[in-house]
MARSE-416478 format. One record per residue: residue in three letters; x, y, z negated of N, C-alpha, C, O in turn; residue number from 1. Coordinates in pm, whole numbers, plus 50000, padded with zeros to 5 digits. Atoms other than C-alpha are relative to their C-alpha. Layout:
N
- r; n.xx; n.yy; n.zz; ca.xx; ca.yy; ca.zz; c.xx; c.yy; c.zz; o.xx; o.yy; o.zz; k
- ALA; X; Y; Z; X; Y; Z; X; Y; Z; X; Y; Z; NUM
...
***
This chain:
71
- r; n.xx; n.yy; n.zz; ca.xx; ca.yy; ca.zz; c.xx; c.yy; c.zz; o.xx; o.yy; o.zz; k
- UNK; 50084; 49882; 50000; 50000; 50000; 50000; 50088; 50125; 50000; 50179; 50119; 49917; 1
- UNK; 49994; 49880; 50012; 50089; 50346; 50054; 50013; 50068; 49910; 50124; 50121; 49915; 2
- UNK; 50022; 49972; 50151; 50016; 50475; 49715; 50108; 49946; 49897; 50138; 50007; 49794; 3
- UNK; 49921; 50066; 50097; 50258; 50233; 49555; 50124; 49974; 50081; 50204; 49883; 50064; 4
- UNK; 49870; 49975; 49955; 50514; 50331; 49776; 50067; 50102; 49953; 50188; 50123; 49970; 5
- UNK; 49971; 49843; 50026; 50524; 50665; 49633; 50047; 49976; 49866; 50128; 50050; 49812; 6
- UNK; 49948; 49987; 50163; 50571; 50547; 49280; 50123; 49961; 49974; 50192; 49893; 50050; 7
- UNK; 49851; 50076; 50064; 50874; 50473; 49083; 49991; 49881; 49933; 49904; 49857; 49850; 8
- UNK; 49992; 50128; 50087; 50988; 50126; 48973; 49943; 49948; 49888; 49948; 49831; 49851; 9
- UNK; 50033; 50044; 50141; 50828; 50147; 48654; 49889; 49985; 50025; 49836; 49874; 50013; 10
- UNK; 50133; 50013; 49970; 50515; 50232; 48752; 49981; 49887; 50046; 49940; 49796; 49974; 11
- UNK; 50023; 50104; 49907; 50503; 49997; 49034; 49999; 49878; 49937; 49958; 49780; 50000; 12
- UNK; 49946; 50148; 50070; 50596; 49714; 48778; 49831; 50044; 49874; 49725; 49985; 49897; 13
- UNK; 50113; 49943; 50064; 50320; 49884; 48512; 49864; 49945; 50090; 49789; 49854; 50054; 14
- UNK; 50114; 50057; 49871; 50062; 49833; 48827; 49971; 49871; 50018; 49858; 49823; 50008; 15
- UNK; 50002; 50133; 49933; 50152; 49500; 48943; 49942; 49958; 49892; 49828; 49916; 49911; 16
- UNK; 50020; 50078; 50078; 50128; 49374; 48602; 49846; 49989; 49888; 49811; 49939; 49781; 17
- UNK; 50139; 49952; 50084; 49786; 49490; 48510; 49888; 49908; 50012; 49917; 49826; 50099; 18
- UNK; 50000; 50189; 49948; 49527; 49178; 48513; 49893; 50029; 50108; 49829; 49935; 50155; 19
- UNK; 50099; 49965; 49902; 49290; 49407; 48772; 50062; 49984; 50183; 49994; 49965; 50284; 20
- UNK; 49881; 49992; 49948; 49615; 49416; 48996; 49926; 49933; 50133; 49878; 50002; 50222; 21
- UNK; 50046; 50073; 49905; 49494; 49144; 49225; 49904; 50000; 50069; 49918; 49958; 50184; 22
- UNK; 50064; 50009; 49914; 49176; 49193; 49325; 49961; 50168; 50061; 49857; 50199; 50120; 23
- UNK; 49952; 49875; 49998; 49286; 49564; 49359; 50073; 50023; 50155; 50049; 50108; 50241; 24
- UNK; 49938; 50028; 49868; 49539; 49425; 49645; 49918; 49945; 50076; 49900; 50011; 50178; 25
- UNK; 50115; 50062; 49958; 49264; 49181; 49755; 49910; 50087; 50094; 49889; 50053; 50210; 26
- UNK; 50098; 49916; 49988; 49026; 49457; 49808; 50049; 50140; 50081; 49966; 50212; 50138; 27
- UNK; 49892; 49922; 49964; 49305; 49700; 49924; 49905; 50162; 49954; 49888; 50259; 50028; 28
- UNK; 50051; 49937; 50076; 49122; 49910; 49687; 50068; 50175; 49920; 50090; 50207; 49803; 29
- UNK; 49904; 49891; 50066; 49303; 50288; 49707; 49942; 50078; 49838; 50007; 50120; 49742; 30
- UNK; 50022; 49892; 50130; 49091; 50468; 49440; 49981; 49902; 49863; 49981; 49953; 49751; 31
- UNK; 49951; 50034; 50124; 49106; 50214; 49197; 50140; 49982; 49962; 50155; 49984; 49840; 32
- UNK; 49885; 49995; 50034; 49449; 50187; 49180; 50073; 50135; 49940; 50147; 50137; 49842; 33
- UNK; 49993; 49927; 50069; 49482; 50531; 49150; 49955; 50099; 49837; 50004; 50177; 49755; 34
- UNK; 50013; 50023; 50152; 49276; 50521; 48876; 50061; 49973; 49897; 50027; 50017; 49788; 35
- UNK; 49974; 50065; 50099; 49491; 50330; 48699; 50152; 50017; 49970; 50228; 49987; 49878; 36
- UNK; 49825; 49909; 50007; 49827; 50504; 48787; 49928; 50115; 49917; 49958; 50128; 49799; 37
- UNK; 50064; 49840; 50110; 49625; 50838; 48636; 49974; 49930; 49844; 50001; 49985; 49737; 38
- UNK; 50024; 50044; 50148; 49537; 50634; 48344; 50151; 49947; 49887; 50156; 49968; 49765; 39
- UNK; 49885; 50018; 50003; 49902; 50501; 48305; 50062; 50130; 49963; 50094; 50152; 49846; 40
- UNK; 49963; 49855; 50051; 50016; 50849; 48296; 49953; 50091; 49916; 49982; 50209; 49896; 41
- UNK; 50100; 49853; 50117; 49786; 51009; 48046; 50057; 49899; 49906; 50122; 49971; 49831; 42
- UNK; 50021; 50087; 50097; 49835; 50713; 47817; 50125; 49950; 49900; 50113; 49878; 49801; 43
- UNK; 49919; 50002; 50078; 50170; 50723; 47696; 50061; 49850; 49966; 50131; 49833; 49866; 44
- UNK; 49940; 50136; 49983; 50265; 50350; 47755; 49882; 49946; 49885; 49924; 49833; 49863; 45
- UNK; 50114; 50066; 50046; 49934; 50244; 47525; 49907; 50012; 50117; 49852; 50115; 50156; 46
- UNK; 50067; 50058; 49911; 49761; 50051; 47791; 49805; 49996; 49943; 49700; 50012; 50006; 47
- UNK; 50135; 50011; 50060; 49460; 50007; 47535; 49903; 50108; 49977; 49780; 50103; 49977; 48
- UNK; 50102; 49885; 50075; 49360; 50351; 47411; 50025; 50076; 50034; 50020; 50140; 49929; 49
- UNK; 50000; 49897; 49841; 49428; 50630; 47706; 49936; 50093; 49918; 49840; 50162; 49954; 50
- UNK; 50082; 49877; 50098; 49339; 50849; 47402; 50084; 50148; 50086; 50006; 50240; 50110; 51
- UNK; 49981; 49889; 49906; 49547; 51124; 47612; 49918; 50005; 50101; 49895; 50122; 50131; 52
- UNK; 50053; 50014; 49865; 49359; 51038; 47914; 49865; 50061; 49988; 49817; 50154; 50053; 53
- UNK; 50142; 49989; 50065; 49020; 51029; 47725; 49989; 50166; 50003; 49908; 50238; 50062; 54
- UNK; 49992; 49853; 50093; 49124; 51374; 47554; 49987; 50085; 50136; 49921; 50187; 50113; 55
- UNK; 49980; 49925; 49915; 49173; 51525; 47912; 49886; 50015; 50086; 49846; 50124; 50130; 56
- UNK; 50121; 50017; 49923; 48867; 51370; 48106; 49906; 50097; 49902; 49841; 50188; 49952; 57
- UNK; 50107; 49914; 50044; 48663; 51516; 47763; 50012; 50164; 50010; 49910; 50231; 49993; 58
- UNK; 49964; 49845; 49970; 48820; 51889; 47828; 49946; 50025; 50103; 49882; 50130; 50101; 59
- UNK; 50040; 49985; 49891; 48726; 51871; 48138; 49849; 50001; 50026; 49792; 50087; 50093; 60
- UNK; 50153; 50001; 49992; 48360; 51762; 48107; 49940; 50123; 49912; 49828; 50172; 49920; 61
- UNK; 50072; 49860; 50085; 48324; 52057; 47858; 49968; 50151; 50057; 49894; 50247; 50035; 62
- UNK; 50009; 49869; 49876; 48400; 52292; 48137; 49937; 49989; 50089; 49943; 50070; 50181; 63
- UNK; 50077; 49970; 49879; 48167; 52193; 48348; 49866; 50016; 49917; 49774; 50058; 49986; 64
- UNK; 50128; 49987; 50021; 47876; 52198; 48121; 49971; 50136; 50053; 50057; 50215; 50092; 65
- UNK; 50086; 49905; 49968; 47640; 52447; 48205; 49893; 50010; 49895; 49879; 49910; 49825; 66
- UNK; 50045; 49980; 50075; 47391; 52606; 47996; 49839; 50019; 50119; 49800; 50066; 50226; 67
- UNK; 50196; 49957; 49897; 46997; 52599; 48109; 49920; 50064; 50003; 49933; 50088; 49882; 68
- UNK; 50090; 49873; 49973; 46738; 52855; 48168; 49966; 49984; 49842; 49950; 49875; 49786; 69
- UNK; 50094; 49999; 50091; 46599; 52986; 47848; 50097; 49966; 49819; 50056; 50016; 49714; 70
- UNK; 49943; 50032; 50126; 46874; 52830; 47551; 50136; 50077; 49989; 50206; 50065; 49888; 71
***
């Protein structure tokens, strides 16, 4: 893939070894993979709890709220 040409060794090894990996290649599936390089990178080498990742997606959803007629 394309995408995992661009990364560095670690990543690329991070990627491969993930247990979605396969049907990721299977599927030749670009936006989940990048998913999971973005999640990799927020997450600080904890694979489990992407509490950076989390923390960034919830900043983000706070800026888009909008407020509704009337409140």
């Amino acid at each position: 893939m394309v995408v995992m040409s661009l990364c560095n060794s670690t990543m690329q090894d991070k990627v491969m070894n993930h247990e979605i990996y396969p049907e990721i290649k299977c599927n030749m599936n670009t936006l989940k993979i990048l998913r999971e390089i973005k999640q990799f990178m927020y997450s600080n080498g904890s694979e489990e709890l992407h509490t950076v990742y989390n923390q960034v997606l919830s900043t983000i959803n706070m800026f888009q709220m909008r407020q509704e007629m009337g409140q």
